[in-house]
LODOTOR-221798 format. One record per atom (N, C-alpha, C, CB): x negated, y negated, z negated; residue in one letter. Coordinates in steps of 0.05 Angstrom, whole numbers, plus 5000, padded with zeros to 4 digits. Glycine has a CB too. Layout:
REM residues N
XYZA ...
END
This chain:
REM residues 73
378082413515X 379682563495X 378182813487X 382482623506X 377482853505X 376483283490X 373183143490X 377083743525X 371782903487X 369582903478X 370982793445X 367382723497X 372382663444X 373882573419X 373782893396X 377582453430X 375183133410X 376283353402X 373983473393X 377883493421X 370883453414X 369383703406X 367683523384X 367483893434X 367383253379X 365683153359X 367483243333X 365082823363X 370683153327X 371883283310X 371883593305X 373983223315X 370783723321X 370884013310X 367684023306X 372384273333X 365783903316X 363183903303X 362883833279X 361783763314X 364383553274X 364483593245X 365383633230X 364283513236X 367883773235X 368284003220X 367484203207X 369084073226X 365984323225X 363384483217X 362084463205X 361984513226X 361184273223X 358584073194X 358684063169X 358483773192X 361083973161X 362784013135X 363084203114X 364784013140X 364784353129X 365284603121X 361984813121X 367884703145X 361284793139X 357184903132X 356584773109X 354184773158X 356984643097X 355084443080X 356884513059X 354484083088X 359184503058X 360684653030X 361084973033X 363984513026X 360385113045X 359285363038X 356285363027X 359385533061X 354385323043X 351985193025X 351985133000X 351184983032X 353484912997X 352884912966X 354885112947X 353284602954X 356885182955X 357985352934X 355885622930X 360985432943X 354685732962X 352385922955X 350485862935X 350885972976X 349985592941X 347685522915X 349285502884X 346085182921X 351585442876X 352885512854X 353085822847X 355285392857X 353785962864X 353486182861X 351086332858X 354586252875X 348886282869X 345986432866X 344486202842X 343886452903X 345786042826X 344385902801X 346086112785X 344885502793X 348486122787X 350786242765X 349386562763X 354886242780X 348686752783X 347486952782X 345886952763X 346687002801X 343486772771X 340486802764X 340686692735X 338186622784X 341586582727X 342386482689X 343686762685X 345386152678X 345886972700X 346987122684X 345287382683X 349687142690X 343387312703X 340987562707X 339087582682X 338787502735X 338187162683X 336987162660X 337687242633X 336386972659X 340387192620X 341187282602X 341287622594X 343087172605X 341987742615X 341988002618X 339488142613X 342788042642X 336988002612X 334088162610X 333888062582X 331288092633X 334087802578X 333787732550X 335187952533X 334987442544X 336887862537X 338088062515X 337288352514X 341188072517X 337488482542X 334888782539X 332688792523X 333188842565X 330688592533X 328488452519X 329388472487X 328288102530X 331688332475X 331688282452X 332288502432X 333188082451X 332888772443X 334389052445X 331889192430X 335289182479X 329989152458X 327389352451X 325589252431X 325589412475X 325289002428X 323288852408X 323788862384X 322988612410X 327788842387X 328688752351X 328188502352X 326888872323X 329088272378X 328188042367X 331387822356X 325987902395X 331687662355X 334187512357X 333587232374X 335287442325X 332587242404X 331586942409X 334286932433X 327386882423X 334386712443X 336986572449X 335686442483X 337886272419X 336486402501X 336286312528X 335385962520X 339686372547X 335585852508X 335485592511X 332885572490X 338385422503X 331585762475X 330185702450X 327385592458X 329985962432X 326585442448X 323885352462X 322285342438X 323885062480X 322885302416X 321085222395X 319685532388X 322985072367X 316685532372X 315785662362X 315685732341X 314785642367X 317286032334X 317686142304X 316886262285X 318786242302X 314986062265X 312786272251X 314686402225X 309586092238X 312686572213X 313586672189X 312186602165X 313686912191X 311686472151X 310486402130X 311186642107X 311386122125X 309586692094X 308886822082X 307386792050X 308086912100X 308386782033X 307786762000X 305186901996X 310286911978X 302886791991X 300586801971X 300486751949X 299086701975X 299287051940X 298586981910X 295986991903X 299887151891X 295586891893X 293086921874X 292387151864X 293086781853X 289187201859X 288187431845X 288687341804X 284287481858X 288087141811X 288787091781X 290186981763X 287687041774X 292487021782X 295787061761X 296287281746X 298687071779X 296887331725X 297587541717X 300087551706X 295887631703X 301487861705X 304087821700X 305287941677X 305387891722X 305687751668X 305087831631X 308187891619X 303487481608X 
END
């Protein structure tokens, strides 16, 4: 019987360890995205930029050429 008792409270533990664990790891991902966000947006403060946490693509600016020999009559 109390070898019955102490495997039930071992794994109990066990358990309960392993769901604190991962809620720590929910919690230190939930941080680190709201850390990340938090510099971005600093970042985006000092530059003047408008870029977004998820943006991956590369944003050029194109820019209108003219010719020397248009004239504007």
């Amino acid at each position: 019987m109390l070898e019955y008792y102490l495997a039930n409270v071992y794994y109990n533990f066990f358990r309960m360890n392993t769901v604190c664990s991962m809620i720590f790891q929910i919690l230190k991902r939930k941080a680190s995205v709201l850390f990340i966000v938090l510099m971005l947006g600093m970042s985006n403060v000092i530059f003047e930029e408008t870029r977004m946490v998820n943006d991956t693509r590369a944003q050029t600016e194109q820019q209108e050429v003219f010719s020397d020999d248009d004239s504007l009559h």
